[in-house]
C-alpha positions in Angstrom: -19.1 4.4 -50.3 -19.0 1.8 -53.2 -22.4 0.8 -53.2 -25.7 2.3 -52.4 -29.2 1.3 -50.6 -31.6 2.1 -52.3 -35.4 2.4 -51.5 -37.2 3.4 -54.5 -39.0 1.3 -57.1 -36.9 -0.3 -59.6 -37.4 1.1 -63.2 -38.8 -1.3 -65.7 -36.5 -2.7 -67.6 -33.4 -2.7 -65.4 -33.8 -6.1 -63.8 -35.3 -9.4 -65.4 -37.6 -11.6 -63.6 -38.8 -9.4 -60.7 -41.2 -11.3 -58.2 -44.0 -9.0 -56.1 -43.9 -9.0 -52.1 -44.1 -13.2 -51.5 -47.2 -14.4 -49.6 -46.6 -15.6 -46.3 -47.1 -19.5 -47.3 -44.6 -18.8 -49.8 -41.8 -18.1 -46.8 -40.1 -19.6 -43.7 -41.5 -17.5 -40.3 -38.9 -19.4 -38.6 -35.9 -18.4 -41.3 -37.5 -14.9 -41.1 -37.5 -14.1 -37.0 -34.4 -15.5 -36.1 -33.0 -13.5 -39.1 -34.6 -10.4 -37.8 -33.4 -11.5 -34.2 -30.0 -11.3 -35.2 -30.0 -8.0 -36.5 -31.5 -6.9 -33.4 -28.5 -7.9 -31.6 -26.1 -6.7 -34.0 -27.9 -3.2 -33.6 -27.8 -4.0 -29.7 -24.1 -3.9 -29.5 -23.6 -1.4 -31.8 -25.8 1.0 -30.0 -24.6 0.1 -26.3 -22.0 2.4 -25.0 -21.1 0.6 -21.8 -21.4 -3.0 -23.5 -18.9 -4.8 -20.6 -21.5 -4.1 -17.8 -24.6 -3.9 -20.8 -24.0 -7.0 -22.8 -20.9 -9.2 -21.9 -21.1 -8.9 -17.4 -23.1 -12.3 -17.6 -22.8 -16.3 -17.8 -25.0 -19.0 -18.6 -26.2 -19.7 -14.5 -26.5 -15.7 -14.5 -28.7 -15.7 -17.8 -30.7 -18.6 -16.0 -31.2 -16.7 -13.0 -32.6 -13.5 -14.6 -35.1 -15.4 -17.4 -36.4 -17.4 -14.4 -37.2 -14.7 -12.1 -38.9 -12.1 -14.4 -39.9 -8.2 -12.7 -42.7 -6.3 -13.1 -40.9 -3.2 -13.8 -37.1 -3.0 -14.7 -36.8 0.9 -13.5 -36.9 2.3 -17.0 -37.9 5.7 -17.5 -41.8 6.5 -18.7 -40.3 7.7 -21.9 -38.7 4.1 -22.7 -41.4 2.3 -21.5 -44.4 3.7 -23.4 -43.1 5.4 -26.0 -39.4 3.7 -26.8 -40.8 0.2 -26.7 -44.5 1.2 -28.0 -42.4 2.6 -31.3 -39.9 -0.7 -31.6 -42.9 -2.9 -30.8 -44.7 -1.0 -34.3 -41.2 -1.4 -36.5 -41.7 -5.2 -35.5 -45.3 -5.0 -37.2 -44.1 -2.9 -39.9 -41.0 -5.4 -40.6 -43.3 -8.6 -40.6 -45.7 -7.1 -43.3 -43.2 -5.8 -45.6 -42.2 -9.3 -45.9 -45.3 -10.2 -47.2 -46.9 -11.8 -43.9 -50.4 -11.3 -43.4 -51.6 -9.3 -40.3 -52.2 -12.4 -37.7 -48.5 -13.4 -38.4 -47.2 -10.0 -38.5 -49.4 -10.0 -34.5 -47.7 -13.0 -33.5 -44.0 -11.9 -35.1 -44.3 -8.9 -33.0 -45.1 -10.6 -29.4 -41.9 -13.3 -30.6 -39.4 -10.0 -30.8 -40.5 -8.7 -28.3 -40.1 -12.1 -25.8 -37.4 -12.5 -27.6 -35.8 -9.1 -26.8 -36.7 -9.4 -23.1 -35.3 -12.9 -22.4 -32.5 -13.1 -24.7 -30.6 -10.0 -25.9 -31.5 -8.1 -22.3 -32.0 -11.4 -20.4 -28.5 -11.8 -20.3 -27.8 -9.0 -17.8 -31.1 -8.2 -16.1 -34.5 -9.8 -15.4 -37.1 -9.6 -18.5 -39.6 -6.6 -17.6 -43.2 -7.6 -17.1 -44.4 -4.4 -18.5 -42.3 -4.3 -21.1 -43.6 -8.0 -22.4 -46.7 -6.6 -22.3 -46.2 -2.7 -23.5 -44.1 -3.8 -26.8 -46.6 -6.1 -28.5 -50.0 -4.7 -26.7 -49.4 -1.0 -28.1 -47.0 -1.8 -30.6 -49.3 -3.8 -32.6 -52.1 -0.5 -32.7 -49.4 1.6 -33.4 -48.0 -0.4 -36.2 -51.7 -0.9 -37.8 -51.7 3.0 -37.8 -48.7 3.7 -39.2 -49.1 1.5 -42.0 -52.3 2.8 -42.8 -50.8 6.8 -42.4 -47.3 5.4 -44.4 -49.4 4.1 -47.7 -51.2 7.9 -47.2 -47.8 9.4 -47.4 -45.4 7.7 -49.5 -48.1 8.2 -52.1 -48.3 11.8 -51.6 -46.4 14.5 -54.1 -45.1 16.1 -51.0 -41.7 15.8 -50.5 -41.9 16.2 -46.9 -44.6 13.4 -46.6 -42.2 11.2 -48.5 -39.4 11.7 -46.0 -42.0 11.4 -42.9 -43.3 8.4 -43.8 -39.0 7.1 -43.7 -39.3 8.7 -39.8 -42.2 6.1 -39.4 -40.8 2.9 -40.2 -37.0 3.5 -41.9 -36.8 -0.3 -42.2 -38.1 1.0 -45.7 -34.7 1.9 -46.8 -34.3 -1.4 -47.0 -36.7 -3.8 -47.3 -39.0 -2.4 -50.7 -41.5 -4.9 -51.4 -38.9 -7.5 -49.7 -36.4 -6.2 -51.7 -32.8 -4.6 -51.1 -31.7 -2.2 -53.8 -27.8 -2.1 -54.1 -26.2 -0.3 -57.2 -22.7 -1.0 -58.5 -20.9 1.9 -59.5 -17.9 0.7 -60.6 -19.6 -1.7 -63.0 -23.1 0.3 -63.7 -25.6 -2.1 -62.5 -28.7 -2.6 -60.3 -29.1 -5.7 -58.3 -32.2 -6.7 -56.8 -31.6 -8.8 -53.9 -33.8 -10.5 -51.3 -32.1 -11.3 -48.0 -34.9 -12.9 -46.5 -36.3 -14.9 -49.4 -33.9 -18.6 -49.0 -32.7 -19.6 -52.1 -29.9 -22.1 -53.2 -26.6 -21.0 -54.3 -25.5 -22.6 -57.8 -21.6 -21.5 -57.4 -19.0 -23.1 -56.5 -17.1 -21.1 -52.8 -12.9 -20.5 -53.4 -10.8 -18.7 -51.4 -11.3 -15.6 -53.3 -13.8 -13.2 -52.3 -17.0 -12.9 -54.6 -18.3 -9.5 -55.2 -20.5 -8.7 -52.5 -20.8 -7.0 -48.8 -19.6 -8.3 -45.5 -19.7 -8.3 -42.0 -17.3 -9.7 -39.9 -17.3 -9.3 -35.8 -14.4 -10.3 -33.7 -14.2 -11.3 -29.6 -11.6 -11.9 -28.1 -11.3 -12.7 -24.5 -8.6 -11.1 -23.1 -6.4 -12.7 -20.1 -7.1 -11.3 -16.5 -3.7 -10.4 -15.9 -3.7 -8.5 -19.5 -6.6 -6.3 -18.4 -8.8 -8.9 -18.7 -12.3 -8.0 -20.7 -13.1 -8.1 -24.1 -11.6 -6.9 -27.3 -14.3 -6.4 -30.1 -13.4 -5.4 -34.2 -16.1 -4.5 -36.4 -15.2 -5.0 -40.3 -17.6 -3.9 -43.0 -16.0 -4.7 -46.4 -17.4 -4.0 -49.9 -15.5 -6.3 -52.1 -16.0 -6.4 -56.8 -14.6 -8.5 -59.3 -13.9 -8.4 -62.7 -16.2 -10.2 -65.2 -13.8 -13.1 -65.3 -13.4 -13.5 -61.5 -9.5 -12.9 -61.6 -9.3 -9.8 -60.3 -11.0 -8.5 -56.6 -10.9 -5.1 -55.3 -12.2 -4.7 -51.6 -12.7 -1.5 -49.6 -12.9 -2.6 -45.6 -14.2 -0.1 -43.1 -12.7 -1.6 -39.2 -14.4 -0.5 -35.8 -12.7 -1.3 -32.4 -13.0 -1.2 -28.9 -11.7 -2.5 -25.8 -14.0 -3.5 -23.1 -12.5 -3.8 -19.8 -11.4 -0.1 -20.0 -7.8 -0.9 -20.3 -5.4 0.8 -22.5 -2.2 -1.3 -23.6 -0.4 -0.4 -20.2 -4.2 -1.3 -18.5 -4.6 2.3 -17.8 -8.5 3.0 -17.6 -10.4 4.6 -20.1 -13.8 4.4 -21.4 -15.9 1.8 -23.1 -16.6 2.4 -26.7 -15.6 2.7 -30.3 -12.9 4.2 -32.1 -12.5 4.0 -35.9 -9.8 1.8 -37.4 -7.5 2.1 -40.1 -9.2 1.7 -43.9 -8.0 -0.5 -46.1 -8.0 -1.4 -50.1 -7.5 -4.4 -51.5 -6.1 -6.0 -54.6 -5.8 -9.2 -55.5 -5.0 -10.7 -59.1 -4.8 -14.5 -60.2 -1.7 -14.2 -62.5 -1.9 -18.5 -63.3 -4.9 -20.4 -63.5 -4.2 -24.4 -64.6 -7.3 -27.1 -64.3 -6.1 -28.4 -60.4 -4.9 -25.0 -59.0 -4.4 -21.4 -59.4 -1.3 -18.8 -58.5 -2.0 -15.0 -57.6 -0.8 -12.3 -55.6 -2.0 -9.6 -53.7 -1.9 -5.4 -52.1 -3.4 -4.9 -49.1 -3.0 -0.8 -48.2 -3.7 -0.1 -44.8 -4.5 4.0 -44.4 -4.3 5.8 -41.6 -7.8 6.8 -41.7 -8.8 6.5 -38.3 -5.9 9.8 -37.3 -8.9 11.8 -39.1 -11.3 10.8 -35.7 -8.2 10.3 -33.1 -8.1 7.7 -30.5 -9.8 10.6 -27.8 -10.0 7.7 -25.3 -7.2 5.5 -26.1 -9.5 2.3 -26.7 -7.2 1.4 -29.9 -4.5 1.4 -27.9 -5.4 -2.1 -26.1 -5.7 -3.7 -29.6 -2.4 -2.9 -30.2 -1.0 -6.4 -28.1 -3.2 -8.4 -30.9 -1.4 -9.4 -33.6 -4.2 -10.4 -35.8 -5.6 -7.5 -35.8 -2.9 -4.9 -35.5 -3.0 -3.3 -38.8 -6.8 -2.5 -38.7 -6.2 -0.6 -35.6 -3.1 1.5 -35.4 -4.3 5.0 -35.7 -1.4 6.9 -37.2 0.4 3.9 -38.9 0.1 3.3 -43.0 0.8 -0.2 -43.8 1.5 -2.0 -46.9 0.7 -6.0 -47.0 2.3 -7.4 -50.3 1.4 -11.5 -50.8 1.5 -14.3 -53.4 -0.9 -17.1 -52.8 -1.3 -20.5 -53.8 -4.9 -22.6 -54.1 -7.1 -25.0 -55.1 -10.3 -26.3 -54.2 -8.7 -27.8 -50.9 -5.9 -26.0 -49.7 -5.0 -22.3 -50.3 -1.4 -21.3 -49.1 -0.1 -17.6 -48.6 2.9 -15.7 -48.1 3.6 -12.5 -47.4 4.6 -9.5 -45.4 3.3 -6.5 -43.5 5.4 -3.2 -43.6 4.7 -0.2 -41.2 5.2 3.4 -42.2 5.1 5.9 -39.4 5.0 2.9 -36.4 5.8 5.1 -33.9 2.5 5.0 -31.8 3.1 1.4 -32.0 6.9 0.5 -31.3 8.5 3.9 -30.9 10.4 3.1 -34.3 9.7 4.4 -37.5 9.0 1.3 -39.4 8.3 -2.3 -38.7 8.6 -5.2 -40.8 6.4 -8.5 -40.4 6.4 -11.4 -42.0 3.3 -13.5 -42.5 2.4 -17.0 -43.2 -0.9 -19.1 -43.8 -2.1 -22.3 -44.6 -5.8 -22.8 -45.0 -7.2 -26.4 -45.7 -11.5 -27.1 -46.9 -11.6 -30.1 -44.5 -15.5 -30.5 -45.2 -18.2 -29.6 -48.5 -21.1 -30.7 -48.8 -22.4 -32.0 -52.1 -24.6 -29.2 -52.3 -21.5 -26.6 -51.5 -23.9 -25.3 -48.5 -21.8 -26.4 -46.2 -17.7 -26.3 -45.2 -15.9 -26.6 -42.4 -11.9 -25.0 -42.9 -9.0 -24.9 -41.1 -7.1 -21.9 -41.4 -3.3 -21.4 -39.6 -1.5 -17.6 -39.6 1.6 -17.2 -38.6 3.2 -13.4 -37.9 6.7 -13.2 -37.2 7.6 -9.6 -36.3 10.9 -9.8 -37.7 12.1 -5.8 -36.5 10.4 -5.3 -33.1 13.1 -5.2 -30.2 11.5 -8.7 -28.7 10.8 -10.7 -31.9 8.9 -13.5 -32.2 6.5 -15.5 -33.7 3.0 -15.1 -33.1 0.4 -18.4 -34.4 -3.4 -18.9 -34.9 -5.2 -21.7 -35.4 -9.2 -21.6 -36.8 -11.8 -23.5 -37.1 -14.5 -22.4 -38.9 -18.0 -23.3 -40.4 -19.7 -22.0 -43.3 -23.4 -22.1 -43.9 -24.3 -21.2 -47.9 -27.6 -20.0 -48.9 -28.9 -16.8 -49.9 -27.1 -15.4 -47.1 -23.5 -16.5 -46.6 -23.0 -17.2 -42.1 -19.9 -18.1 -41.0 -18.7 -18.8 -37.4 -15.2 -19.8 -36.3 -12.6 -20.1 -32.9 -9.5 -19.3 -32.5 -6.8 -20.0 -30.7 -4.0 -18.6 -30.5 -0.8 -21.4 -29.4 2.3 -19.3 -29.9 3.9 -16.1 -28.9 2.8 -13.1 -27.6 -1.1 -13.8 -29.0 -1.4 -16.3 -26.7 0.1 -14.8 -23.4 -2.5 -12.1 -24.3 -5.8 -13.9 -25.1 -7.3 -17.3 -24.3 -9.6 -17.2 -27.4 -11.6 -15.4 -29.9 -14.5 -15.3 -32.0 -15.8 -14.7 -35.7 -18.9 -13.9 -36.5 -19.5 -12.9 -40.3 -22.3 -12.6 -42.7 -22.0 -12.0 -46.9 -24.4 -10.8 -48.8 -23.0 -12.7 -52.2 -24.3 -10.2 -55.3 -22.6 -11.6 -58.2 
């Protein structure tokens, strides 16, 4: 990987202007448990195997149903119930004081995550559990108060072993030290100090290029009934640098899939799940940059990484009808995305091409040749830059496949700046064989800006 967590003090010296853990008056308890709420539901669906019966089997009047008619006991096994929940209920603790919060806060963050757990992330497909409301927080909170107590004893030990044991206790340590999240640079030797839950105002101006930072983008897509119906998922975890004159961006992206209907692209059944995608790294270089606009190109290499893991349940295979997606899944397919792009602070226009290598899995042919189109337009910005609203178009037409046509996209999306960058759009696809095979889709992405 090209960057690194790291837990451990910061030496004195390598970063200016350090601040100790903030006091709870100096922070937003709000801000902070919805933050904290949305990586629990993030590490919800990454964890869940089964996620089209476990997470997406549910609608708003189903939702309503279960939060209204709460259970005493949701048939969980003794192990889950008082020592599973007993142990997330103390990481809640844990969480809230390593952000500074004093202990009645810290009490009343862990009885919100754990309500919130029970009538939202679970809530969804099955009645909150009465004993778990009441489990969570009511031996949570002991346990917590213990363990912070036992980690301060052994983080400060000389033993090694105690060290890693107090990680076992609450590993939200790796990242969160003193608030802080440690991230080194290798590629330009420096240590950042960055503090996702501390709100802060960004002073830069947004462009179409990437700034140096890490991302997280989640697609849905709801698949048509007669397609197999379901729900296709991608995972994308990118790692993106630039050079000190912002002109040059290399990105490394890491994709994980999975189909959710159990169909495979001739709706055979197969298993819900994950497979690994292909890798992919990035260049991008402005070659002209006037006052009003700038000219650059592009490499996107698309590796056939995910052949290392194999598709052992054919869950890529269902992917393979989504264009937008196509070359992040293939799992024996190399592809090479050449493009030259054209932008300014309102439009950014893009044309290029995706070539297959070894497409056989794919088409039966050896190679495959798309060409791609897109015109994205900054409809909204705020004074401020903290907020935008885009529309973004992509066009594919897959110039070599025996039935060729175009396939197009249209996105909405919003953009929410501040020390975290969120970002939400739809899509819809209108033309070709993208829209026979999905109604809509999804993106869900979050940037942790370091530059």
């Amino acid at each position: 990987m090209f960057f690194l967590l790291l837990s451990s003090p910061v030496v004195a010296g390598e970063v200016s202007n350090q601040e100790s853990v903030p006091k709870s008056s100096d922070r937003s308890f709000i801000k902070d448990s919805a933050v904290i709420n949305y990586f629990l539901w993030g590490g919800r669906i990454l964890y869940v195997r089964n996620k089209d019966s476990k997470i997406f089997n549910t609608s708003l009047k189903k939702w309503g149903s279960n939060i209204t008619k709460p259970e005493l006991d949701d048939g969980d096994s003794f192990a889950t119930n008082y020592l599973y929940h007993p142990y997330f209920g103390a990481l809640y603790y844990q969480v809230y004081r390593d952000l500074g919060y004093e202990k009645h806060d810290a009490y009343l963050g862990t009885i919100l995550q754990s309500t919130l757990w029970e009538f939202t992330i679970e809530g969804t497909v099955e009645k909150p559990s009465i004993i778990d409301l009441i489990v969570t927080p009511g031996l949570g909170i002991p346990l917590g108060l213990y363990f912070e107590k036992l980690n301060k004893q052994l983080s400060n030990s000389d033993s090694f072993f105690a060290k890693t044991a107090s990680y076992l206790i609450n590993p939200t340590r790796l990242f969160l030290k003193e608030g802080d999240l440690g991230i080194a640079n290798p590629l330009s030797g420096t240590f950042m100090i960055y503090k996702p839950f501390k709100y802060r105002d960004m002073r830069h101006d947004i462009s179409p290029l990437s700034l140096s930072g890490v991302s997280m983008d989640t697609y849905f897509f709801d698949v048509k009934q007669y397609r197999g119906g379901g729900t296709d998922i991608l995972y994308l975890l990118e790692t993106s640098f630039v050079d000190s004159s912002n002109e040059m961006n290399l990105s490394i992206r890491f994709p994980w899939a999975g189909a959710y209907d159990g169909n495979d692209k001739e709706y055979g059944v197969v298993d819900n799940g994950f497979e690994i995608g292909n890798m992919s790294v990035a260049f991008s270089k402005i070659l002209e940059k006037e006052e009003l606009f700038y000219l650059g190109s592009s490499l996107d290499i698309n590796f056939a990484s995910s052949s290392i893991w194999g598709d052992k349940k054919d869950r890529l295979e269902k992917l393979h009808a989504n264009s937008l997606i196509l070359k992040d899944v293939l799992h024996d397919s190399t592809v090479i995305s050449p493009s030259l792009y054209f932008a300014n602070s309102i439009i950014f226009l893009e044309v290029g091409s995706e070539f297959y290598i070894n497409a056989n899995d794919y088409s039966n042919e050896a190679k495959e040749f798309f060409a791609v189109y897109r015109a994205k337009f900054k409809v909204f910005k705020s004074k401020n830059n903290k907020h935008n609203l885009d529309l973004d178009f992509k066009a594919i037409d897959k110039i070599t496949e025996s039935s060729p046509g175009l396939d197009a996209y249209a996105e909405i999306g919003f953009k929410f700046v501040d020390n975290l960058i969120w970002a939400i759009s739809f899509i819809k696809p209108v033309n070709g064989e993208a829209a026979k095979y999905i109604h809509n889709g999804v993106n869900v992405s979050i940037k942790v800006p370091l530059n």
